[in-house]
mmCIF file of the N, C-alpha and C atoms, coordinates in Angstrom:
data_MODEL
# 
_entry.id   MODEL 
# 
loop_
_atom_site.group_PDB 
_atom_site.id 
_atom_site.type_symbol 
_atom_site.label_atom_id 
_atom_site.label_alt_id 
_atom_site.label_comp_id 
_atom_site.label_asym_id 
_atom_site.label_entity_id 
_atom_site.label_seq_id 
_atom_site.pdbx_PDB_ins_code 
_atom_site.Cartn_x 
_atom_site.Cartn_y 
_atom_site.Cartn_z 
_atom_site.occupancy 
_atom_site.B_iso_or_equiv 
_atom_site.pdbx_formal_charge 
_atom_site.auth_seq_id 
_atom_site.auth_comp_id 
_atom_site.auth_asym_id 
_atom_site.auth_atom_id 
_atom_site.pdbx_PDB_model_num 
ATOM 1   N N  . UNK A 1 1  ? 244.415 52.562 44.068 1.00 0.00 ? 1  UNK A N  1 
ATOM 2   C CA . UNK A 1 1  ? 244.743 51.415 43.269 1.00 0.00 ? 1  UNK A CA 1 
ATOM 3   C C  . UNK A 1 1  ? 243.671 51.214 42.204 1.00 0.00 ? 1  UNK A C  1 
ATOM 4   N N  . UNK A 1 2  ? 244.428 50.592 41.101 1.00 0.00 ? 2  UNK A N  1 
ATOM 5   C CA . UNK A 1 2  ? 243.415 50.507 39.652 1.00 0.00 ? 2  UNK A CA 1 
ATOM 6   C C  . UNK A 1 2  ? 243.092 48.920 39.780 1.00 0.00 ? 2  UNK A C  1 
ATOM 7   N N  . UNK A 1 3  ? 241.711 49.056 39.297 1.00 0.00 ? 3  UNK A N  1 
ATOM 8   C CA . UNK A 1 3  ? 241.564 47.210 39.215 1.00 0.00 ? 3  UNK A CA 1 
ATOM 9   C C  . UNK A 1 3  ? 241.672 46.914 37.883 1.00 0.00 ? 3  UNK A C  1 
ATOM 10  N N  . UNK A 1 4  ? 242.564 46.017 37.330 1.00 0.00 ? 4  UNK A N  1 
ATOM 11  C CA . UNK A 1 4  ? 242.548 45.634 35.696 1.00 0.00 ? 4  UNK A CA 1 
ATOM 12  C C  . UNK A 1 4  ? 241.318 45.371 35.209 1.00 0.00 ? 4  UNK A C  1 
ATOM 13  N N  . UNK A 1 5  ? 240.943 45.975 33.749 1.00 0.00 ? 5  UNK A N  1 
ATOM 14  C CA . UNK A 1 5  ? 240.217 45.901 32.965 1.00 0.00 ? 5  UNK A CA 1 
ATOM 15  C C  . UNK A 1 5  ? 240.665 44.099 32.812 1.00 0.00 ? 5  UNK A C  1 
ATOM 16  N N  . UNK A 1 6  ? 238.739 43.499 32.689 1.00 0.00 ? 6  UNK A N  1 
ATOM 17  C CA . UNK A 1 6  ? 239.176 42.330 31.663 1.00 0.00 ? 6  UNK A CA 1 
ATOM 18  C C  . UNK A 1 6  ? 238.929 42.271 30.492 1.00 0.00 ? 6  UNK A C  1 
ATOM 19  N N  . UNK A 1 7  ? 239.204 41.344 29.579 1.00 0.00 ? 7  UNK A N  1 
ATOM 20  C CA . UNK A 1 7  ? 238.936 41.814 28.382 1.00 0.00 ? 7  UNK A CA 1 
ATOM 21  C C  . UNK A 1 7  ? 237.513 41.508 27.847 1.00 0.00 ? 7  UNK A C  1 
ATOM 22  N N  . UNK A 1 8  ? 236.729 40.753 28.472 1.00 0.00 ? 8  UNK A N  1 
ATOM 23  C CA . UNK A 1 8  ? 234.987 40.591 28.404 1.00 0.00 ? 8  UNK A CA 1 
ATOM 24  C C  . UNK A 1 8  ? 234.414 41.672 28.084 1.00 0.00 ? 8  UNK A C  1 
ATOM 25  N N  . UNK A 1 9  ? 234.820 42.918 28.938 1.00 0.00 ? 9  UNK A N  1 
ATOM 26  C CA . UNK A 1 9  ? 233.875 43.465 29.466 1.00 0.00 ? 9  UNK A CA 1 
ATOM 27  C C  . UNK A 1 9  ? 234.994 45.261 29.008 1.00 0.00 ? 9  UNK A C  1 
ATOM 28  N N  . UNK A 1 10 ? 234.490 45.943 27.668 1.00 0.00 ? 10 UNK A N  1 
ATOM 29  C CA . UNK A 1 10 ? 235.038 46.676 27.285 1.00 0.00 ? 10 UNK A CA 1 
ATOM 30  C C  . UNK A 1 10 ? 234.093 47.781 26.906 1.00 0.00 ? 10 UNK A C  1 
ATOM 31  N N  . UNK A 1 11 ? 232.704 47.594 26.970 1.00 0.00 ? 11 UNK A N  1 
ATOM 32  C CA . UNK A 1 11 ? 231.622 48.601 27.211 1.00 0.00 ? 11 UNK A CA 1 
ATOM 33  C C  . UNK A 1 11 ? 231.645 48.883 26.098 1.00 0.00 ? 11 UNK A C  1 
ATOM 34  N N  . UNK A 1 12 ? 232.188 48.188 24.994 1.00 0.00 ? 12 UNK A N  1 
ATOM 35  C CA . UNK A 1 12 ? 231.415 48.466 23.455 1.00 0.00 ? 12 UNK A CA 1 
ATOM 36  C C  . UNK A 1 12 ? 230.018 48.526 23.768 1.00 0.00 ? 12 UNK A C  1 
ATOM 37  N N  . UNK A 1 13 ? 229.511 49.488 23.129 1.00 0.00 ? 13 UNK A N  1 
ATOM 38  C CA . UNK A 1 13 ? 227.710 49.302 22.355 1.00 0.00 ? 13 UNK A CA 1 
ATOM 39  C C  . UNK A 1 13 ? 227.621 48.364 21.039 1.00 0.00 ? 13 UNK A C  1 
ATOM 40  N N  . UNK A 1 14 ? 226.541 47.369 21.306 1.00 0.00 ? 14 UNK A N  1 
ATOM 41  C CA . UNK A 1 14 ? 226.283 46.999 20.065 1.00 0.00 ? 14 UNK A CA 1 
ATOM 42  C C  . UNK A 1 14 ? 225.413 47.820 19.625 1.00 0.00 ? 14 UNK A C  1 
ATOM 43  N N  . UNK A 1 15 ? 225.761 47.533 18.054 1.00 0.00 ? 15 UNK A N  1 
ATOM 44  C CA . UNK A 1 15 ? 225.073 47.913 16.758 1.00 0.00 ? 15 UNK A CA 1 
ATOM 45  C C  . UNK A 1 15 ? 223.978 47.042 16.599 1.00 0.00 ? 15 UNK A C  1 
ATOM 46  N N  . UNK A 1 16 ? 222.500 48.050 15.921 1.00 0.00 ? 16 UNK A N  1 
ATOM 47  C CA . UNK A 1 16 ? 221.726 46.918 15.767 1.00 0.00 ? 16 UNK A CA 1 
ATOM 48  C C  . UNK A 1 16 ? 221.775 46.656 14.237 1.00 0.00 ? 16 UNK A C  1 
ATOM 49  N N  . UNK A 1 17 ? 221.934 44.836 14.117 1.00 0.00 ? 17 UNK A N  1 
ATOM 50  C CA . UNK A 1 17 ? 221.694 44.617 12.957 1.00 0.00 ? 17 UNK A CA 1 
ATOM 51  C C  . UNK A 1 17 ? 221.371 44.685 11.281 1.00 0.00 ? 17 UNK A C  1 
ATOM 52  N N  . UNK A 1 18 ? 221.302 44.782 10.790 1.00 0.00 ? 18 UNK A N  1 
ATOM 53  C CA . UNK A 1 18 ? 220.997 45.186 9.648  1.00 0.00 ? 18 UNK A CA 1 
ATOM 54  C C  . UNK A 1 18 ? 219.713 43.589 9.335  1.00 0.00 ? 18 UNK A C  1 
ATOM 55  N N  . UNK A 1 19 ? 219.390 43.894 8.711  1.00 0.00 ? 19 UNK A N  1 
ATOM 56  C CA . UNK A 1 19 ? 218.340 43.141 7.665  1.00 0.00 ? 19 UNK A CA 1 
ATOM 57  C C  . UNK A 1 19 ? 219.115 42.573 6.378  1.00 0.00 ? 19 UNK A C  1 
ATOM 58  N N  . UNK A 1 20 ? 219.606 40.764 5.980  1.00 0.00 ? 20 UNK A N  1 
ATOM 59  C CA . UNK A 1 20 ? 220.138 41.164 5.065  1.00 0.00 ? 20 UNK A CA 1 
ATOM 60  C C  . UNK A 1 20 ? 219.319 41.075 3.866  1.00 0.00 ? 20 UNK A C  1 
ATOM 61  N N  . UNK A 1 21 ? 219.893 41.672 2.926  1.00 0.00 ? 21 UNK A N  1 
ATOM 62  C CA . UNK A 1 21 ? 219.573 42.050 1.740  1.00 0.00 ? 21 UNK A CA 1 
ATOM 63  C C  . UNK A 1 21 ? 218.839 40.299 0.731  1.00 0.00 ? 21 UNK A C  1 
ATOM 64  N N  . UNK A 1 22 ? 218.270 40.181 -0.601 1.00 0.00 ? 22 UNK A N  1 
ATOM 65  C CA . UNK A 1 22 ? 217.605 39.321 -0.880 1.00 0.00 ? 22 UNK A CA 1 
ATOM 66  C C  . UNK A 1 22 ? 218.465 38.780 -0.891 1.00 0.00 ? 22 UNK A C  1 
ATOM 67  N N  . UNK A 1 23 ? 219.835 39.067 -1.914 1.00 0.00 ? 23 UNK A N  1 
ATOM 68  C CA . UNK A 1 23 ? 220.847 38.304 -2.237 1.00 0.00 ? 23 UNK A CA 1 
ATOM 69  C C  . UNK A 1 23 ? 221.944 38.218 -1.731 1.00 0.00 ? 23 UNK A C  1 
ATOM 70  N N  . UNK A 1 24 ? 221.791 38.185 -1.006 1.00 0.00 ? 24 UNK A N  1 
ATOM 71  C CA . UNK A 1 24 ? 222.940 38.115 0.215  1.00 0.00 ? 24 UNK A CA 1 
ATOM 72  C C  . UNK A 1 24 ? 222.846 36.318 0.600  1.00 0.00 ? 24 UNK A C  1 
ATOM 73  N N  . UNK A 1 25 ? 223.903 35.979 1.218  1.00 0.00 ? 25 UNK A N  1 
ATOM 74  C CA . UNK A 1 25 ? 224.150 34.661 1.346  1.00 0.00 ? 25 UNK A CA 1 
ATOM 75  C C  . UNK A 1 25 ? 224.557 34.288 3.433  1.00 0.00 ? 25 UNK A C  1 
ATOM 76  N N  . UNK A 1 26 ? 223.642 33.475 4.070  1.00 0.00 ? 26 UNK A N  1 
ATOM 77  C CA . UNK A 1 26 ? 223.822 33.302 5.438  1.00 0.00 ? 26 UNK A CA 1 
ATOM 78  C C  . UNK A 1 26 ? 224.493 31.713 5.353  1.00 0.00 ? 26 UNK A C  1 
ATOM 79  N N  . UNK A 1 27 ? 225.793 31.654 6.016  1.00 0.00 ? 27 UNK A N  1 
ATOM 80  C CA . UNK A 1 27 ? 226.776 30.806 5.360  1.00 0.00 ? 27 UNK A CA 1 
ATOM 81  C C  . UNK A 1 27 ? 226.541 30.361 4.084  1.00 0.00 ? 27 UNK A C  1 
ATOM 82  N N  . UNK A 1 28 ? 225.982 29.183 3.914  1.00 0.00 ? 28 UNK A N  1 
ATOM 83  C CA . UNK A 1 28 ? 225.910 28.590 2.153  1.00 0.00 ? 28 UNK A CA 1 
ATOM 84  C C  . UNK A 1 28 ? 224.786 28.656 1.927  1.00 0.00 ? 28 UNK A C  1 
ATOM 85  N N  . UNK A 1 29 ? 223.573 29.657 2.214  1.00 0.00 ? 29 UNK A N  1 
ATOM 86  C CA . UNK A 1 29 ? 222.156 29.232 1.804  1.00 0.00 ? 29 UNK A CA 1 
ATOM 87  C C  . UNK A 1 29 ? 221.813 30.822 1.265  1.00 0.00 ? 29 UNK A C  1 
ATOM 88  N N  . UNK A 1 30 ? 221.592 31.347 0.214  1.00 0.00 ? 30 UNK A N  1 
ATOM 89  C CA . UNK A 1 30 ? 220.901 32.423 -0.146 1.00 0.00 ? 30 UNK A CA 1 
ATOM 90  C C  . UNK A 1 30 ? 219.789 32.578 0.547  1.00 0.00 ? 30 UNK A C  1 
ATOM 91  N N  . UNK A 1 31 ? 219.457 34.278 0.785  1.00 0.00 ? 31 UNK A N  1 
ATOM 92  C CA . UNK A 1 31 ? 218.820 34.364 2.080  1.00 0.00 ? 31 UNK A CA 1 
ATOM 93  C C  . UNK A 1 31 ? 217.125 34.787 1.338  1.00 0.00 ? 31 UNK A C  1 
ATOM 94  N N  . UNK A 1 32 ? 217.316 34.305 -0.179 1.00 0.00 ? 32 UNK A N  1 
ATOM 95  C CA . UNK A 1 32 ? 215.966 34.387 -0.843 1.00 0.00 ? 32 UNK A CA 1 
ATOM 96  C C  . UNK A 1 32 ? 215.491 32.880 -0.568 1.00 0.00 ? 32 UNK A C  1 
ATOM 97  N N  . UNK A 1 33 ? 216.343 31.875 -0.333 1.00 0.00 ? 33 UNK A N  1 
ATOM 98  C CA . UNK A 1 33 ? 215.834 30.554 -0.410 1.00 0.00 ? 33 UNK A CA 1 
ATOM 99  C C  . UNK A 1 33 ? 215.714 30.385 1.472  1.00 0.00 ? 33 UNK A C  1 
ATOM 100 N N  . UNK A 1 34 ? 216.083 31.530 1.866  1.00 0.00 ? 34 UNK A N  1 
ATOM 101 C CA . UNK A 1 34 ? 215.724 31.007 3.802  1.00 0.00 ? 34 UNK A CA 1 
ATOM 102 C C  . UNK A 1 34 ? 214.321 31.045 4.041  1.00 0.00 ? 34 UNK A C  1 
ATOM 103 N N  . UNK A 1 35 ? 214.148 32.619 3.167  1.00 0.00 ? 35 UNK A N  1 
ATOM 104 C CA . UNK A 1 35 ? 212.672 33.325 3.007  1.00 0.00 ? 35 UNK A CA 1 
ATOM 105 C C  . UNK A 1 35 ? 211.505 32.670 2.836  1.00 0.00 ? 35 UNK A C  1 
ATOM 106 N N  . UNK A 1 36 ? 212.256 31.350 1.814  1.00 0.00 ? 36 UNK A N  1 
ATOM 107 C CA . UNK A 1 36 ? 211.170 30.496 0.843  1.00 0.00 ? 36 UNK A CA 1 
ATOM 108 C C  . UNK A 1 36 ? 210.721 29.737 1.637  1.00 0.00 ? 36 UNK A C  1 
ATOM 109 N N  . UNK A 1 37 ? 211.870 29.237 2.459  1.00 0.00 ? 37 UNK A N  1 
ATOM 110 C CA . UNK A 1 37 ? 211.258 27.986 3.578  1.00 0.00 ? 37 UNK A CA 1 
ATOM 111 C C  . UNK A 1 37 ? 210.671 28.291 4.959  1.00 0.00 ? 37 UNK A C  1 
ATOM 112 N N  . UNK A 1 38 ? 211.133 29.527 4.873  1.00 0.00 ? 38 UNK A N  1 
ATOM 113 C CA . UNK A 1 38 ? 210.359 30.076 6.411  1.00 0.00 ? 38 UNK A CA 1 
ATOM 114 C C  . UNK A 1 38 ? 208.658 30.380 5.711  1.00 0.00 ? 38 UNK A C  1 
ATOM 115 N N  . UNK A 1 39 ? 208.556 30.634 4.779  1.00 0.00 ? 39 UNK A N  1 
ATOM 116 C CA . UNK A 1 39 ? 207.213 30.921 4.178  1.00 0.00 ? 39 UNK A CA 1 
ATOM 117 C C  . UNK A 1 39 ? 206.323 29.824 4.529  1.00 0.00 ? 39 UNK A C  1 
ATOM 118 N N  . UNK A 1 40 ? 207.405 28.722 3.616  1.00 0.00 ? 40 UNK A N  1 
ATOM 119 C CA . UNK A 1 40 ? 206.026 27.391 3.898  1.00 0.00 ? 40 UNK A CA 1 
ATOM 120 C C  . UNK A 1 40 ? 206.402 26.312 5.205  1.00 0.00 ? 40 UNK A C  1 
ATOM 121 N N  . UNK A 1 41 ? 207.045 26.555 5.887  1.00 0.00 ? 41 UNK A N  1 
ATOM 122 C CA . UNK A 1 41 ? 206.975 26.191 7.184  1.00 0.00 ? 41 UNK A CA 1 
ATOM 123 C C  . UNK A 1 41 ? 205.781 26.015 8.202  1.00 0.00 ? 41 UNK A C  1 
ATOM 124 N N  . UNK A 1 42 ? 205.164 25.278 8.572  1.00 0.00 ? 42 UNK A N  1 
ATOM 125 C CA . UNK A 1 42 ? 203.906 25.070 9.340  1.00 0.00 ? 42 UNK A CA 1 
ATOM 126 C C  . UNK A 1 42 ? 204.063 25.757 10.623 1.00 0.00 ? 42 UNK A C  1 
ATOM 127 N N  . UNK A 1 43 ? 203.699 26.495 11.220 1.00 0.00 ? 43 UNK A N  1 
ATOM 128 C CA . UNK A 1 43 ? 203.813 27.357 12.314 1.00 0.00 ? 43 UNK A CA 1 
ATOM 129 C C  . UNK A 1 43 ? 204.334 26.032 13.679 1.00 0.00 ? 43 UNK A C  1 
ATOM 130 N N  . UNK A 1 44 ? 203.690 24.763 13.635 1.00 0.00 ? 44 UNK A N  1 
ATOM 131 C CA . UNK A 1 44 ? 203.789 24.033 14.765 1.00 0.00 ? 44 UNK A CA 1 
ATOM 132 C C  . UNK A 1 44 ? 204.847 23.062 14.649 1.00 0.00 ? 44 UNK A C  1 
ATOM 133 N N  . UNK A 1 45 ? 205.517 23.558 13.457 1.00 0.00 ? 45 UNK A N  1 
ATOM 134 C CA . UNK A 1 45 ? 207.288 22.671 12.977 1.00 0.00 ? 45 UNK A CA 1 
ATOM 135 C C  . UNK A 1 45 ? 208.163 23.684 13.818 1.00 0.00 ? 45 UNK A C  1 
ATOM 136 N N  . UNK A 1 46 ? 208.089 25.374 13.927 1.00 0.00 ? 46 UNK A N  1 
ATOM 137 C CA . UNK A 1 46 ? 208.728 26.190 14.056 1.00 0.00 ? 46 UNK A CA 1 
ATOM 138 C C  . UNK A 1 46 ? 208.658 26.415 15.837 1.00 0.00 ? 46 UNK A C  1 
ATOM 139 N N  . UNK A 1 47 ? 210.352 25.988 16.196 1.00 0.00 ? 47 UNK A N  1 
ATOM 140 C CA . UNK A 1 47 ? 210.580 26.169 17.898 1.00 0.00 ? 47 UNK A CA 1 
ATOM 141 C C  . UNK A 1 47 ? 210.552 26.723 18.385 1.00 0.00 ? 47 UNK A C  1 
ATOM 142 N N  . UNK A 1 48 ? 209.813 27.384 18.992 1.00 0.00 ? 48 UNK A N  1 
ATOM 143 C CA . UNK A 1 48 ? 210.208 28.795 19.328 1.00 0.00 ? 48 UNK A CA 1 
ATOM 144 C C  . UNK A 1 48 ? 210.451 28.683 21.291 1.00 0.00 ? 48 UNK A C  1 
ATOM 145 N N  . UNK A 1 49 ? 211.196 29.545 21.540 1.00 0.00 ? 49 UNK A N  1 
ATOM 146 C CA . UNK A 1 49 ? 212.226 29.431 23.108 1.00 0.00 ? 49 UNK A CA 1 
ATOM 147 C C  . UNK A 1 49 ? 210.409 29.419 24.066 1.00 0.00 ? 49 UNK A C  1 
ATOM 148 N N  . UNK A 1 50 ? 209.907 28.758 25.270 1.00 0.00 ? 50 UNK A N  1 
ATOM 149 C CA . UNK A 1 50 ? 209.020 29.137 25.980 1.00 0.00 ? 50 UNK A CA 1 
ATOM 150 C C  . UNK A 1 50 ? 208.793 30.378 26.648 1.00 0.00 ? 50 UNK A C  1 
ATOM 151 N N  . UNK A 1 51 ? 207.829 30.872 27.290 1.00 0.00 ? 51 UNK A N  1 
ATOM 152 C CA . UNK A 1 51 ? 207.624 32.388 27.217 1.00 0.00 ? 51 UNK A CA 1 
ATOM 153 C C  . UNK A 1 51 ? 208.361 32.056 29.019 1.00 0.00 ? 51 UNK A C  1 
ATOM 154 N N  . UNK A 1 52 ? 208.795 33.456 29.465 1.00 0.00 ? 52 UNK A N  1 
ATOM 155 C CA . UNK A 1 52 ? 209.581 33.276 30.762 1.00 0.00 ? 52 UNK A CA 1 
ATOM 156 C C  . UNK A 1 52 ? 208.219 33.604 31.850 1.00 0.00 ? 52 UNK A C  1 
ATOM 157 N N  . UNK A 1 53 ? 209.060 32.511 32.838 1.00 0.00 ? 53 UNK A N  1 
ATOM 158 C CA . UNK A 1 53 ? 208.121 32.319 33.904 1.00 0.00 ? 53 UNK A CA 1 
ATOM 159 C C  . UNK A 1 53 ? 207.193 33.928 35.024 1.00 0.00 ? 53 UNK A C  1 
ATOM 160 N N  . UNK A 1 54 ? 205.971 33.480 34.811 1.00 0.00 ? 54 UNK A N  1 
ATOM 161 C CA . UNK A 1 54 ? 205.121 34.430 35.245 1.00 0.00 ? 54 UNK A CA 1 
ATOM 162 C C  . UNK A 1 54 ? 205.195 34.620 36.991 1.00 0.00 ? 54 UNK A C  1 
ATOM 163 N N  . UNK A 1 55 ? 205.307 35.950 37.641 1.00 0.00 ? 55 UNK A N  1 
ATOM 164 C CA . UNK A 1 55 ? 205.789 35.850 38.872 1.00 0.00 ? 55 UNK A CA 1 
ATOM 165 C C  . UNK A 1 55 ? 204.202 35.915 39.639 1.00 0.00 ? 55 UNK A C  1 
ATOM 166 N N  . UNK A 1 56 ? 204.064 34.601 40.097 1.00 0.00 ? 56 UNK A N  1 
ATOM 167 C CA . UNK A 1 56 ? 202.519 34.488 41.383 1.00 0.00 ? 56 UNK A CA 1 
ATOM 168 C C  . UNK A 1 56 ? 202.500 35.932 42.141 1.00 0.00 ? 56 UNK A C  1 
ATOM 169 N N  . UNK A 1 57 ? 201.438 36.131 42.394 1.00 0.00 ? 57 UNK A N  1 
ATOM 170 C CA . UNK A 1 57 ? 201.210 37.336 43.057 1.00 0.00 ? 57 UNK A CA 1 
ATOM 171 C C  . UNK A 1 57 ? 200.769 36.637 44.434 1.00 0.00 ? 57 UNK A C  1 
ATOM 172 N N  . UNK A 1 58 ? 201.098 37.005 45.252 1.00 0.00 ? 58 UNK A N  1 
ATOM 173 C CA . UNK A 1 58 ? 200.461 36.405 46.853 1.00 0.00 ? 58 UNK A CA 1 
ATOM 174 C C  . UNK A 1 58 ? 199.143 37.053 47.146 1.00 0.00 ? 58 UNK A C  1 
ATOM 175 N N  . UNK A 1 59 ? 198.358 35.862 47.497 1.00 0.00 ? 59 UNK A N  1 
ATOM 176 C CA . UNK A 1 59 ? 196.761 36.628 47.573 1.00 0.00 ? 59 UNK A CA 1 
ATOM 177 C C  . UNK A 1 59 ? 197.063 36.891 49.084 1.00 0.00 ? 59 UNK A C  1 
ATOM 178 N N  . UNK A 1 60 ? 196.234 38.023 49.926 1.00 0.00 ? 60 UNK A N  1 
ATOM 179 C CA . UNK A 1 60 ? 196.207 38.535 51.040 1.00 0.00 ? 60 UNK A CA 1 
ATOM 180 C C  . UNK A 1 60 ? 194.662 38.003 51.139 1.00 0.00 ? 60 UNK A C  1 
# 
């Protein structure tokens, strides 16, 4: 007996990304003016995800 494929899970490979180009547009914002504001952005405005939890080592 076959178990149905679902459709989630079709074992495409993703592609990696491309870089876009200066003038290229990410929905309505030209991606020369994303550049501009990530430039002068203060490092401690910018969220970044927390680093993942470190596993304790058991002391003997």
């Amino acid at each position: 007996m076959t178990e149905p494929t679902k459709p989630g899970k079709t074992g495409k490979i993703s592609q990696p990304r491309e870089e876009p180009g200066l003038f290229d547009t990410i929905g309505s914002f030209p991606v020369w003016m994303l550049r501009i504001i990530d430039f002068f952005t203060p490092a401690f405005l910018i969220k970044r995800p927390p680093p993942p939890p470190q596993k304790k080592n058991p002391q003997s």
